[in-house]
mmCIF file as Biopython writes it, N, C-alpha, C and O atoms, coordinates in Angstrom:
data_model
#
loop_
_atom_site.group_PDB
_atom_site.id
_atom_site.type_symbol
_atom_site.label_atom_id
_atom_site.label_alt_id
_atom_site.label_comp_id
_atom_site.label_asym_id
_atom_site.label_entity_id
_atom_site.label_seq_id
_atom_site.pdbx_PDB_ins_code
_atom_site.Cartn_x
_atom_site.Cartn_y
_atom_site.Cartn_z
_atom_site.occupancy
_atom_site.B_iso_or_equiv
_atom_site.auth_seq_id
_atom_site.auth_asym_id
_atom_site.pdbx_PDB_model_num
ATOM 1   N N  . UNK A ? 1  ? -40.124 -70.325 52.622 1.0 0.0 1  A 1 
ATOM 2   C CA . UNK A ? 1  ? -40.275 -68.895 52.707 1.0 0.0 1  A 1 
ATOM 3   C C  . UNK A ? 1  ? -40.843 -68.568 54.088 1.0 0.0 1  A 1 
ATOM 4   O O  . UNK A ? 1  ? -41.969 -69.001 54.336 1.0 0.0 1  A 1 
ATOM 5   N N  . UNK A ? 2  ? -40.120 -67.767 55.130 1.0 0.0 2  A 1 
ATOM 6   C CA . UNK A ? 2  ? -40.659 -67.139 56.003 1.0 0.0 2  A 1 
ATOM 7   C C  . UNK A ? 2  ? -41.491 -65.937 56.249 1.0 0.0 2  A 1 
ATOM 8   O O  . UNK A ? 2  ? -41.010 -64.824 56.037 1.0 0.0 2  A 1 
ATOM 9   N N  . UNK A ? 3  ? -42.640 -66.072 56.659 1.0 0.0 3  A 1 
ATOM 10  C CA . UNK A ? 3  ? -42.828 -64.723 56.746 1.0 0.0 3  A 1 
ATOM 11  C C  . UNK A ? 3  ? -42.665 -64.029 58.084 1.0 0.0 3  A 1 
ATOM 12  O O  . UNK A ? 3  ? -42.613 -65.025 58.806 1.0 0.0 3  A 1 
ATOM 13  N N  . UNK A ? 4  ? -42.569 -63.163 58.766 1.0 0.0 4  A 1 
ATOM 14  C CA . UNK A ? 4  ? -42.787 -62.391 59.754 1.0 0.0 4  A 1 
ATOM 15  C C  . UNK A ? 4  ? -44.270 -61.668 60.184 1.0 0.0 4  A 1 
ATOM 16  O O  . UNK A ? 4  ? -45.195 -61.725 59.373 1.0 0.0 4  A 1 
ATOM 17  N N  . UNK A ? 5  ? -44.462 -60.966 61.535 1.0 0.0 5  A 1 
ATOM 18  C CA . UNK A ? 5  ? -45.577 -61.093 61.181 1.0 0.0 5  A 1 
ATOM 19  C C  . UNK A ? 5  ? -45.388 -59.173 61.058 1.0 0.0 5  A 1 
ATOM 20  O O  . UNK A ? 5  ? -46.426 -58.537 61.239 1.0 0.0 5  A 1 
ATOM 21  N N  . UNK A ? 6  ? -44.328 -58.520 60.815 1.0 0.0 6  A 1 
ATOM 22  C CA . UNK A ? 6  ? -43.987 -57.028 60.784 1.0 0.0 6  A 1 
ATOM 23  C C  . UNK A ? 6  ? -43.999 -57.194 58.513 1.0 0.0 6  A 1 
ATOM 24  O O  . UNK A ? 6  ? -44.338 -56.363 57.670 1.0 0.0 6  A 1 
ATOM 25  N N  . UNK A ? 7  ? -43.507 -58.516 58.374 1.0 0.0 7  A 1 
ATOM 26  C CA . UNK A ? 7  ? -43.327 -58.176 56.613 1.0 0.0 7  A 1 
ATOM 27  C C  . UNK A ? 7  ? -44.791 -58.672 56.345 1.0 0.0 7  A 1 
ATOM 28  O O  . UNK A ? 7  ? -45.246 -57.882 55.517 1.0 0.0 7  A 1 
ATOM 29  N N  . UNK A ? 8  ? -45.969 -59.833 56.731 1.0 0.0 8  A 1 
ATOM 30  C CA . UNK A ? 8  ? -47.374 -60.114 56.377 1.0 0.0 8  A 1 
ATOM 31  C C  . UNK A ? 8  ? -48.229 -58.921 56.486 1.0 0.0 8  A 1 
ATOM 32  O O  . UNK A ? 8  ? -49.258 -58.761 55.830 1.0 0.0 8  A 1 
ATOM 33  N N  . UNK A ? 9  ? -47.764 -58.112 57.326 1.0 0.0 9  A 1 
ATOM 34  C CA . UNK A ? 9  ? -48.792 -56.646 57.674 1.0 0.0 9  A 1 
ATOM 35  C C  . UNK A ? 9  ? -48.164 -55.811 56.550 1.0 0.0 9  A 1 
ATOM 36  O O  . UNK A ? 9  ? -48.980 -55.511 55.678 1.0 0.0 9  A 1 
ATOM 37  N N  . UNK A ? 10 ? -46.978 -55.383 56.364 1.0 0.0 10 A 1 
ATOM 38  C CA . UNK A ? 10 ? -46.518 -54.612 55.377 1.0 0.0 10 A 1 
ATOM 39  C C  . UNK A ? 10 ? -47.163 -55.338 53.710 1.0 0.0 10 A 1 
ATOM 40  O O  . UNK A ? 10 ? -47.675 -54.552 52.913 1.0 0.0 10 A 1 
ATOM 41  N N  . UNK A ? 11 ? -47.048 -56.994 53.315 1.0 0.0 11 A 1 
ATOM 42  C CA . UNK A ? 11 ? -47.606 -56.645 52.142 1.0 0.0 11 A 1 
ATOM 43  C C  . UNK A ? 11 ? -49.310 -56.685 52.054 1.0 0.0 11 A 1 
ATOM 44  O O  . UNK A ? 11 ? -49.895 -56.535 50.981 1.0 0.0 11 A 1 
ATOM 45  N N  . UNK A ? 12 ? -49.889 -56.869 53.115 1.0 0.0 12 A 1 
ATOM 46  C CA . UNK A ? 12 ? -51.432 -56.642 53.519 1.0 0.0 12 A 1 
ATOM 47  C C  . UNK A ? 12 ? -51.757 -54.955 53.286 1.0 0.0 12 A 1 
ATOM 48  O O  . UNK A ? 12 ? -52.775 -54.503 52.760 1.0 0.0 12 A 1 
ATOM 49  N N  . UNK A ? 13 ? -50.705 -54.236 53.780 1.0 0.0 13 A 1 
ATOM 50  C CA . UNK A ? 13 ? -51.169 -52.736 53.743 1.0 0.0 13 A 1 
ATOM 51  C C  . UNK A ? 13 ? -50.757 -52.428 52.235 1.0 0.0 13 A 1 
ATOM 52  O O  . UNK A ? 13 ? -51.276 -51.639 51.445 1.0 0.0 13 A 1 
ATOM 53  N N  . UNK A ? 14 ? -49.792 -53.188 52.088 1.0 0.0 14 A 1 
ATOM 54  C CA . UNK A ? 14 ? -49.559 -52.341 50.492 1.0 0.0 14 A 1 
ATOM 55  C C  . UNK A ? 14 ? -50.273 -52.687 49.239 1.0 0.0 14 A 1 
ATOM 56  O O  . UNK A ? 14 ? -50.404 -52.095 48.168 1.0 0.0 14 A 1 
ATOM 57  N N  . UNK A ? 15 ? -50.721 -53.890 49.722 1.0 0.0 15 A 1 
ATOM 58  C CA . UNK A ? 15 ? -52.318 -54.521 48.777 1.0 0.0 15 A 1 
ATOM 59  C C  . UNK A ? 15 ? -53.555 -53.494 48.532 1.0 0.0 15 A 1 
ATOM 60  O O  . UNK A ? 15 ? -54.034 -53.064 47.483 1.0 0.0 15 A 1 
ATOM 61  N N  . UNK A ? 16 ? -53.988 -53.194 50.282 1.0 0.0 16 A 1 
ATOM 62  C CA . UNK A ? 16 ? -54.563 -52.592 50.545 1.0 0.0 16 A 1 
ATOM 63  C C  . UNK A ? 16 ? -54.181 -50.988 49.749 1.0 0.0 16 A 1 
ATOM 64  O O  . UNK A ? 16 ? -55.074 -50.350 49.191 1.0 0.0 16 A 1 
ATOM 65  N N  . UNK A ? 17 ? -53.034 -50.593 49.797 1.0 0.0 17 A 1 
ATOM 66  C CA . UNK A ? 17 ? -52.754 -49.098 49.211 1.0 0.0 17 A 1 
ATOM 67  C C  . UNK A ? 17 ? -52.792 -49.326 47.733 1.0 0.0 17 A 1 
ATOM 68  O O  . UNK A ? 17 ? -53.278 -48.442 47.027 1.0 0.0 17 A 1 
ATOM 69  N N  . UNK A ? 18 ? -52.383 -50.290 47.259 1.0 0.0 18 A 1 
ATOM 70  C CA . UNK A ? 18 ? -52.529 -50.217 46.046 1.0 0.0 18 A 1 
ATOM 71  C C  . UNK A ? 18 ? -53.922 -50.111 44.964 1.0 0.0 18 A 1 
ATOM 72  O O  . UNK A ? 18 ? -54.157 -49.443 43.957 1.0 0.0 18 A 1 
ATOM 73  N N  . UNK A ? 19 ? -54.658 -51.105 45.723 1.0 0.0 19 A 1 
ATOM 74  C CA . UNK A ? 19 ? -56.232 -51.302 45.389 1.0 0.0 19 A 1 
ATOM 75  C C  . UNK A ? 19 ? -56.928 -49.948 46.013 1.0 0.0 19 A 1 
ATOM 76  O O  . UNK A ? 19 ? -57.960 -49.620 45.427 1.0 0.0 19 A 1 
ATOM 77  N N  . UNK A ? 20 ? -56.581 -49.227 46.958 1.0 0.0 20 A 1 
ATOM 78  C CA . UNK A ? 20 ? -57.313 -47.878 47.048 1.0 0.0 20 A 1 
ATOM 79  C C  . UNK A ? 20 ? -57.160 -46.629 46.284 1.0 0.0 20 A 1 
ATOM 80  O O  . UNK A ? 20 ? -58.030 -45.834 45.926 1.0 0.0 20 A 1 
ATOM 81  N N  . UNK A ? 21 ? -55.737 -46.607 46.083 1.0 0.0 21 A 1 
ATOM 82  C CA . UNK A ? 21 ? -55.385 -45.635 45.237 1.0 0.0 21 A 1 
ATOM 83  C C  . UNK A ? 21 ? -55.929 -45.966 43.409 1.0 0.0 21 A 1 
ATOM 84  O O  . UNK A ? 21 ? -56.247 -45.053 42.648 1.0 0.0 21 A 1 
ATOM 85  N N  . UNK A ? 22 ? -55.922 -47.325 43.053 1.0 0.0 22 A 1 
ATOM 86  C CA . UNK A ? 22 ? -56.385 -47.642 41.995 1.0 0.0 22 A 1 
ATOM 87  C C  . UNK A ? 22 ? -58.437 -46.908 41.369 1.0 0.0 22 A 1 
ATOM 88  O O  . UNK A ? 22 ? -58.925 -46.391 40.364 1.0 0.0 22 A 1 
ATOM 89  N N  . UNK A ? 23 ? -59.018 -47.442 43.053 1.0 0.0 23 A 1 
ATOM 90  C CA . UNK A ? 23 ? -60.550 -47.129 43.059 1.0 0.0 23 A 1 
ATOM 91  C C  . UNK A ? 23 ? -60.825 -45.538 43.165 1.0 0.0 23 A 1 
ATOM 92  O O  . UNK A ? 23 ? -61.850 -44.952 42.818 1.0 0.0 23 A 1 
ATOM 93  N N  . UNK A ? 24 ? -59.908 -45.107 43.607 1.0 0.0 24 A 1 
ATOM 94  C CA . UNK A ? 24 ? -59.762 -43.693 43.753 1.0 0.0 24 A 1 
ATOM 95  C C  . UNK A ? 24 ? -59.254 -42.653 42.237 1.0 0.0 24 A 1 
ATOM 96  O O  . UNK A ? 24 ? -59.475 -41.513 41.828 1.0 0.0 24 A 1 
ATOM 97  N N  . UNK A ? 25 ? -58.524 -43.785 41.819 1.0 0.0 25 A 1 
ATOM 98  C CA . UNK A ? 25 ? -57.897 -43.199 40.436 1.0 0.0 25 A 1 
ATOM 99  C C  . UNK A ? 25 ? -58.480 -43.066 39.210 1.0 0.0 25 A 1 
ATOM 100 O O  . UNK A ? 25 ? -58.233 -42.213 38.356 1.0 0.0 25 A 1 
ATOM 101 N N  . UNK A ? 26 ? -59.731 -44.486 39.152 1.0 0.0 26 A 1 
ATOM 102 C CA . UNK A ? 26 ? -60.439 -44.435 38.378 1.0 0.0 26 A 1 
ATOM 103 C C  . UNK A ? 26 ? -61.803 -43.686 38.337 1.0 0.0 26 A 1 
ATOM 104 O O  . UNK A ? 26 ? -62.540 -43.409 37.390 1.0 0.0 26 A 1 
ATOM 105 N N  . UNK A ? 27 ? -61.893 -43.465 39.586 1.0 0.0 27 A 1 
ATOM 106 C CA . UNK A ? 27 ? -63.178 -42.712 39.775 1.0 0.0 27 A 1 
ATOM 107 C C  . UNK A ? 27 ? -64.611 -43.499 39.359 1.0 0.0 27 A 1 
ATOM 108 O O  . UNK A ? 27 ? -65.567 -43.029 38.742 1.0 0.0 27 A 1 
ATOM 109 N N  . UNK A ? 28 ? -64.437 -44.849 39.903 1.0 0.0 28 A 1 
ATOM 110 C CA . UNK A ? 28 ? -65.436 -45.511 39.730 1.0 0.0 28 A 1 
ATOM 111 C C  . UNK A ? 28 ? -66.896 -45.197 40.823 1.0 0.0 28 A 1 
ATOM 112 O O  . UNK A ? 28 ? -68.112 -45.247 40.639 1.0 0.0 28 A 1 
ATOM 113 N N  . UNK A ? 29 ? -66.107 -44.899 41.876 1.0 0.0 29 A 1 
ATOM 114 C CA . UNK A ? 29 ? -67.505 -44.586 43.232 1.0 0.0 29 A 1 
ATOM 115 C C  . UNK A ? 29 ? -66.067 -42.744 44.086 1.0 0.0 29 A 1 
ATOM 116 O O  . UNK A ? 29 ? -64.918 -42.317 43.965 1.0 0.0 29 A 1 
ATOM 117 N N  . UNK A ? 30 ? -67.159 -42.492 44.703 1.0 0.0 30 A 1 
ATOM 118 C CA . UNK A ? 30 ? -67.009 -41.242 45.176 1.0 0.0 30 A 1 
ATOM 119 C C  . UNK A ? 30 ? -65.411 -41.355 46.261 1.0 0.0 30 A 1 
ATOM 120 O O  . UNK A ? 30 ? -65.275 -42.242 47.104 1.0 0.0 30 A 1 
ATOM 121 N N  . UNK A ? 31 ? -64.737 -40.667 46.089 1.0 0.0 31 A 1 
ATOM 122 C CA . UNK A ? 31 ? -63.370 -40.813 47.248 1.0 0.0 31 A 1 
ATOM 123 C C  . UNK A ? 31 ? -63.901 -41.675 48.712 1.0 0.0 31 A 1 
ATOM 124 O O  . UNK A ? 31 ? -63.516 -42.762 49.145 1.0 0.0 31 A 1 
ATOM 125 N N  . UNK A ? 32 ? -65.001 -40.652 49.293 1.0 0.0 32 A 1 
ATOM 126 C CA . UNK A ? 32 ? -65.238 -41.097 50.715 1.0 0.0 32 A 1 
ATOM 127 C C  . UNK A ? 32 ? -66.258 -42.191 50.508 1.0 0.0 32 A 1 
ATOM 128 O O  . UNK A ? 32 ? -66.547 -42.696 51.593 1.0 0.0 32 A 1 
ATOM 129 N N  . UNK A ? 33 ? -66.853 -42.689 49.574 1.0 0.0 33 A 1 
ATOM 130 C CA . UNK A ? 33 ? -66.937 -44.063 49.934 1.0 0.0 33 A 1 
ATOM 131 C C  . UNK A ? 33 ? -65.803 -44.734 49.856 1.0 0.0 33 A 1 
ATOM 132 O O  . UNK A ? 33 ? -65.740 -45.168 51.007 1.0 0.0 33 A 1 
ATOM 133 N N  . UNK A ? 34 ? -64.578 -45.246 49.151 1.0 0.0 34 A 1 
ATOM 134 C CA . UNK A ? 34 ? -63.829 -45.755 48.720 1.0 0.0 34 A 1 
ATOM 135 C C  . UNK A ? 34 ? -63.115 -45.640 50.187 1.0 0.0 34 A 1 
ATOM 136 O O  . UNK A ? 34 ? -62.796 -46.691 50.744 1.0 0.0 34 A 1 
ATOM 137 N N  . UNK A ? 35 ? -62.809 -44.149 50.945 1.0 0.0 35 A 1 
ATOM 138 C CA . UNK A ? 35 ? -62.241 -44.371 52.037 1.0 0.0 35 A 1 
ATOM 139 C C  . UNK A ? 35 ? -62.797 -44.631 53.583 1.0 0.0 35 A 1 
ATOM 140 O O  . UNK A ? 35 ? -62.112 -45.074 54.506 1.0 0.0 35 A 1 
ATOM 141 N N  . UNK A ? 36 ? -64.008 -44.304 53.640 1.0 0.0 36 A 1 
ATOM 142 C CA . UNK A ? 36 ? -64.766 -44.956 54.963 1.0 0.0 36 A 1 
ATOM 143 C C  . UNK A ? 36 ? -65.286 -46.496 54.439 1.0 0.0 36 A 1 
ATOM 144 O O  . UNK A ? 36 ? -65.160 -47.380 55.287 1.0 0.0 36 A 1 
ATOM 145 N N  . UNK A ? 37 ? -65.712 -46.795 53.459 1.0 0.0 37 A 1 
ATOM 146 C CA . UNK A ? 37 ? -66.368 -48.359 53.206 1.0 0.0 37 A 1 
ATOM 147 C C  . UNK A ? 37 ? -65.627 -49.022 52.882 1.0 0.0 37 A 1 
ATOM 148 O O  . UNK A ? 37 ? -65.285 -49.916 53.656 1.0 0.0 37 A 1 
ATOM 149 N N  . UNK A ? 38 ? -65.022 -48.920 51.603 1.0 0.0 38 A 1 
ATOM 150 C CA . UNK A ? 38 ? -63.823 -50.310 50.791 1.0 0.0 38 A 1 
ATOM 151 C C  . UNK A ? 38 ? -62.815 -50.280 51.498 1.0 0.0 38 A 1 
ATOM 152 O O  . UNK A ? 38 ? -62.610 -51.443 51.847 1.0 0.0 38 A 1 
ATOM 153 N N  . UNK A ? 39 ? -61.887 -49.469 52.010 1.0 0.0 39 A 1 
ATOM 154 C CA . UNK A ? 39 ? -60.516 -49.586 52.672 1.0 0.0 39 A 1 
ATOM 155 C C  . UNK A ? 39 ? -60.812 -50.535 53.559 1.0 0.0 39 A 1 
ATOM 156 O O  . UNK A ? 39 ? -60.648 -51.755 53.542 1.0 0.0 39 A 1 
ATOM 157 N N  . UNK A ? 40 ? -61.355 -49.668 54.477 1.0 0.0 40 A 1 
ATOM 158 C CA . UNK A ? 40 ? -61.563 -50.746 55.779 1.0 0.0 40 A 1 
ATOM 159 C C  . UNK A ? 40 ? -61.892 -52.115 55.698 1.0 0.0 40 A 1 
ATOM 160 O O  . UNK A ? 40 ? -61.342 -53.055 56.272 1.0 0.0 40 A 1 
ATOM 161 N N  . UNK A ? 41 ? -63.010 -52.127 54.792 1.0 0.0 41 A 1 
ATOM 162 C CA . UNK A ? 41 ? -63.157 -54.020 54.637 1.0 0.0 41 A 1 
ATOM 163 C C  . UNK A ? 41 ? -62.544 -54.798 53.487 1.0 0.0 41 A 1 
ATOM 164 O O  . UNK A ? 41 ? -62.836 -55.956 53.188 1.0 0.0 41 A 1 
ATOM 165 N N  . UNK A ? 42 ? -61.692 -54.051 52.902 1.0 0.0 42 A 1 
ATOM 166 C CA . UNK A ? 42 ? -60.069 -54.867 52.639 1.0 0.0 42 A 1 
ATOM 167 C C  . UNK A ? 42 ? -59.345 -54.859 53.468 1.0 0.0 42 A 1 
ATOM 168 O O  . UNK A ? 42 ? -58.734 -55.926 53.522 1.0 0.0 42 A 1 
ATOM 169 N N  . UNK A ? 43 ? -59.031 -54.081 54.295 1.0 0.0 43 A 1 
ATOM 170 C CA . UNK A ? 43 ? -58.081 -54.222 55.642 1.0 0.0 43 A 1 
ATOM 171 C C  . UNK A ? 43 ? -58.516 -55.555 56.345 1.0 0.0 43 A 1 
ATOM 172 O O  . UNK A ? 43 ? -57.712 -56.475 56.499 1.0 0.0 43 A 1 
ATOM 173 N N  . UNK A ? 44 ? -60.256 -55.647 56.907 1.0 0.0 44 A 1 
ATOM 174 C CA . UNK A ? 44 ? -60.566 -56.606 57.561 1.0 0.0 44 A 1 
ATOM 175 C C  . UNK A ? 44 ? -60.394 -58.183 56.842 1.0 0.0 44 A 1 
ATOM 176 O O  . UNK A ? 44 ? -59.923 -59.228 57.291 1.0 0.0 44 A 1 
ATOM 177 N N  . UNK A ? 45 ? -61.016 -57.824 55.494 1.0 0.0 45 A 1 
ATOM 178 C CA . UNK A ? 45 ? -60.767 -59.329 54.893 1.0 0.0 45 A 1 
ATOM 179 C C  . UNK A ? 45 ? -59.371 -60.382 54.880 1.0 0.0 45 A 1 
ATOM 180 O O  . UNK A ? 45 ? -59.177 -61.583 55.067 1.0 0.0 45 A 1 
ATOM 181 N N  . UNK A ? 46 ? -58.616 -59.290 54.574 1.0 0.0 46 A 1 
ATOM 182 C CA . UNK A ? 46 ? -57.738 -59.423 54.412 1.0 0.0 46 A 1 
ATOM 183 C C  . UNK A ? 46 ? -56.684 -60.271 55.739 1.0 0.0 46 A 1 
ATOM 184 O O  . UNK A ? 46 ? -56.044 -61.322 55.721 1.0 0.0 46 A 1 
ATOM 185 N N  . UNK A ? 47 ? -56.849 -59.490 56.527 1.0 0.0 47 A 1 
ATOM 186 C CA . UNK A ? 47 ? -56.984 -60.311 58.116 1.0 0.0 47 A 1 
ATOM 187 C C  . UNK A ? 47 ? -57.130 -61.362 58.028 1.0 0.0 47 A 1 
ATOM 188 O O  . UNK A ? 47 ? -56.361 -62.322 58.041 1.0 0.0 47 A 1 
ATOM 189 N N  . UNK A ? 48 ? -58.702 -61.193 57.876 1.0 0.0 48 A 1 
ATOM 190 C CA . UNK A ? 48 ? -59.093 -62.727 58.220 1.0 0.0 48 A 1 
ATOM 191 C C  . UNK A ? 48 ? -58.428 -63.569 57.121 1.0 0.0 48 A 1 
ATOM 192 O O  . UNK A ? 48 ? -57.426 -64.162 57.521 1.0 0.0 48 A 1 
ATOM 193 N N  . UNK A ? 49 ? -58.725 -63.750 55.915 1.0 0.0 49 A 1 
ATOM 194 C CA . UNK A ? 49 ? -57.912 -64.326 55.300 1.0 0.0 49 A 1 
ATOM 195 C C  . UNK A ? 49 ? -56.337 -64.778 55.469 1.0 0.0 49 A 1 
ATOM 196 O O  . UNK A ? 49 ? -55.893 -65.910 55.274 1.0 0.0 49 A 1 
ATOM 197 N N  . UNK A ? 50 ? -55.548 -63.519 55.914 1.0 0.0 50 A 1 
ATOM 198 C CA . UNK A ? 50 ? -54.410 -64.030 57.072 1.0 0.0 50 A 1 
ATOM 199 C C  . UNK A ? 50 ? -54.360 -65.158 57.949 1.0 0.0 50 A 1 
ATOM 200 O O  . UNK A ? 50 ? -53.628 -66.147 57.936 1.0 0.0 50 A 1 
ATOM 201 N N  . UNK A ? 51 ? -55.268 -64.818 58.699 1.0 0.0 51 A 1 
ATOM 202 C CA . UNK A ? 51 ? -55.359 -65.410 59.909 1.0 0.0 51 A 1 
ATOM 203 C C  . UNK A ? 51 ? -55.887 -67.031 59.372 1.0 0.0 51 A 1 
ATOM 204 O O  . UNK A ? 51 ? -55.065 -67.901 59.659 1.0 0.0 51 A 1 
ATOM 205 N N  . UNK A ? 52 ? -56.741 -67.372 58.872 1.0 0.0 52 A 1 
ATOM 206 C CA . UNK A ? 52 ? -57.145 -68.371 58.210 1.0 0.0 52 A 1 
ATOM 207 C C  . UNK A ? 52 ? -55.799 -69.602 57.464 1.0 0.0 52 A 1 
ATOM 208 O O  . UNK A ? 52 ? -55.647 -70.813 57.626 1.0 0.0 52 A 1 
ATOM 209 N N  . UNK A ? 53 ? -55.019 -68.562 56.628 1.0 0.0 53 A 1 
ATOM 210 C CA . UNK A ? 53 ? -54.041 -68.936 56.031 1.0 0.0 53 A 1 
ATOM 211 C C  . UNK A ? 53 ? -52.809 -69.086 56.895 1.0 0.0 53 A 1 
ATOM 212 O O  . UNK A ? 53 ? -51.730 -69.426 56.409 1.0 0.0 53 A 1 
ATOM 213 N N  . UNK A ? 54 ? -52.966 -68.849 58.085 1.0 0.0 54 A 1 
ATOM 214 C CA . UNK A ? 54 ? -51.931 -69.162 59.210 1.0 0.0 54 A 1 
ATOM 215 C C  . UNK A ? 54 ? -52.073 -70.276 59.678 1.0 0.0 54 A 1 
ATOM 216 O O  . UNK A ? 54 ? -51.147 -70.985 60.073 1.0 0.0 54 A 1 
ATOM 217 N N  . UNK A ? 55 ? -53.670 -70.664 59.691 1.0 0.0 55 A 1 
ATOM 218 C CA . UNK A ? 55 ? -54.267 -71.741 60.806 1.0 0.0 55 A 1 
ATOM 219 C C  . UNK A ? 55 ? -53.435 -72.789 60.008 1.0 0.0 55 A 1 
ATOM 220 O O  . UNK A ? 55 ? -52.588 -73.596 60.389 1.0 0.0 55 A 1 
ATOM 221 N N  . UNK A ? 56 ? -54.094 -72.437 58.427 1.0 0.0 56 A 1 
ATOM 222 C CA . UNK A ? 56 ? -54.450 -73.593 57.852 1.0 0.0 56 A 1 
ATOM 223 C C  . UNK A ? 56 ? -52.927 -74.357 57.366 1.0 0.0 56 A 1 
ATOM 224 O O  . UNK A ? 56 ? -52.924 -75.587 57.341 1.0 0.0 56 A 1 
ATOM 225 N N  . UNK A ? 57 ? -51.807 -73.701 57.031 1.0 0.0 57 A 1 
ATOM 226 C CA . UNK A ? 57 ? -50.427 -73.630 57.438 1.0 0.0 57 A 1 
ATOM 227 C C  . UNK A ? 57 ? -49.904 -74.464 58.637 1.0 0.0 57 A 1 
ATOM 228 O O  . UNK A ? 57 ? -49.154 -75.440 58.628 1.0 0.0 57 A 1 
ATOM 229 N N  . UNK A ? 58 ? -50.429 -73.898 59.549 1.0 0.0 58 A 1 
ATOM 230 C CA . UNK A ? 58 ? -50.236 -74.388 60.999 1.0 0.0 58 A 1 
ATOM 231 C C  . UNK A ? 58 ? -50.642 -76.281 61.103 1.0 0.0 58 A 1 
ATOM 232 O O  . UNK A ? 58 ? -50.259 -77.150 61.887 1.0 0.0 58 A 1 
ATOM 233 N N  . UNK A ? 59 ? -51.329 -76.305 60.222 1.0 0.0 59 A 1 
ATOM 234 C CA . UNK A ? 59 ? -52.357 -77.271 60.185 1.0 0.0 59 A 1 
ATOM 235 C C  . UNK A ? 59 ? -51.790 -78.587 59.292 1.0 0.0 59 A 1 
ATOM 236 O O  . UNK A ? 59 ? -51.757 -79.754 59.681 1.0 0.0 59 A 1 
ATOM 237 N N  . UNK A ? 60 ? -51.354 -78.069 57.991 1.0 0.0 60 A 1 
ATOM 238 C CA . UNK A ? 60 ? -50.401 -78.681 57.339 1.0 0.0 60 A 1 
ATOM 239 C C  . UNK A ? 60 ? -48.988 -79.201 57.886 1.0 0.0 60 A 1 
ATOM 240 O O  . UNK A ? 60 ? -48.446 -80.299 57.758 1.0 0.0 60 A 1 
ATOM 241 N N  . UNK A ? 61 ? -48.626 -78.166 58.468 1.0 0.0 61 A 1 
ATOM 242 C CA . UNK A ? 61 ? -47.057 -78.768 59.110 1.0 0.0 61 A 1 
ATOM 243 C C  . UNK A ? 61 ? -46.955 -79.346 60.219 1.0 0.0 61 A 1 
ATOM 244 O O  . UNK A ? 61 ? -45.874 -79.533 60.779 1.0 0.0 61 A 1 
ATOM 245 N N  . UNK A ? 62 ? -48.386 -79.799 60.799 1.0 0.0 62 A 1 
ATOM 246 C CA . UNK A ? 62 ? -47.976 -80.497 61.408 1.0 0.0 62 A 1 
ATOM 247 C C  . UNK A ? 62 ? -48.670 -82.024 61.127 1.0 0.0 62 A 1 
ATOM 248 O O  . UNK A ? 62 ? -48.551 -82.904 61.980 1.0 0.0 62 A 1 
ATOM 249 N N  . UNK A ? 63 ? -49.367 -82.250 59.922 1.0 0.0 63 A 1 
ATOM 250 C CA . UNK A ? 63 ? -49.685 -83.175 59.319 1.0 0.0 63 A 1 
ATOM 251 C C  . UNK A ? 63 ? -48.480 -83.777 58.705 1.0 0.0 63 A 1 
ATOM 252 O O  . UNK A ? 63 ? -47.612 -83.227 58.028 1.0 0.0 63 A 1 
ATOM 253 N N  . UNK A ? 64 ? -48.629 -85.374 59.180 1.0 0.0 64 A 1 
ATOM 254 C CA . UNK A ? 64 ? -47.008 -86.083 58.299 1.0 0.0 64 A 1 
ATOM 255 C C  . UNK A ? 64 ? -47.795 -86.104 57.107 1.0 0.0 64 A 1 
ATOM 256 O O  . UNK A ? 64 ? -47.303 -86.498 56.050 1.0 0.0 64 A 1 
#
């Protein structure tokens, strides 16, 4: 399976949209926390976790 790095950002954001609109839907914490605090550091985690899962990929294939 290939990914790209235009389709890894698309299902990162739609993770991200899905889990906001969910916290937002339930009305567990106030809209603008949900959109200045949680968005953003699912956006970031998420990254990194990317980025991590690239290395570590990277890391494997080139292990015999």
């Amino acid at each position: 399976m290939d990914f790209t790095l235009p389709a890894t950002a698309g299902v990162l954001i739609a993770l991200v949209a899905v889990g906001t609109a969910a916290l937002i839907a339930s009305s567990v914490m106030p809209t603008t926390v949900v959109l200045m605090m949680v968005t953003p550091s699912m956006l970031v985690f998420g990254a990194i976790c990317a980025a991590i899962g690239v290395k570590h990929g990277e890391y494997r294939a080139g292990t015999p």
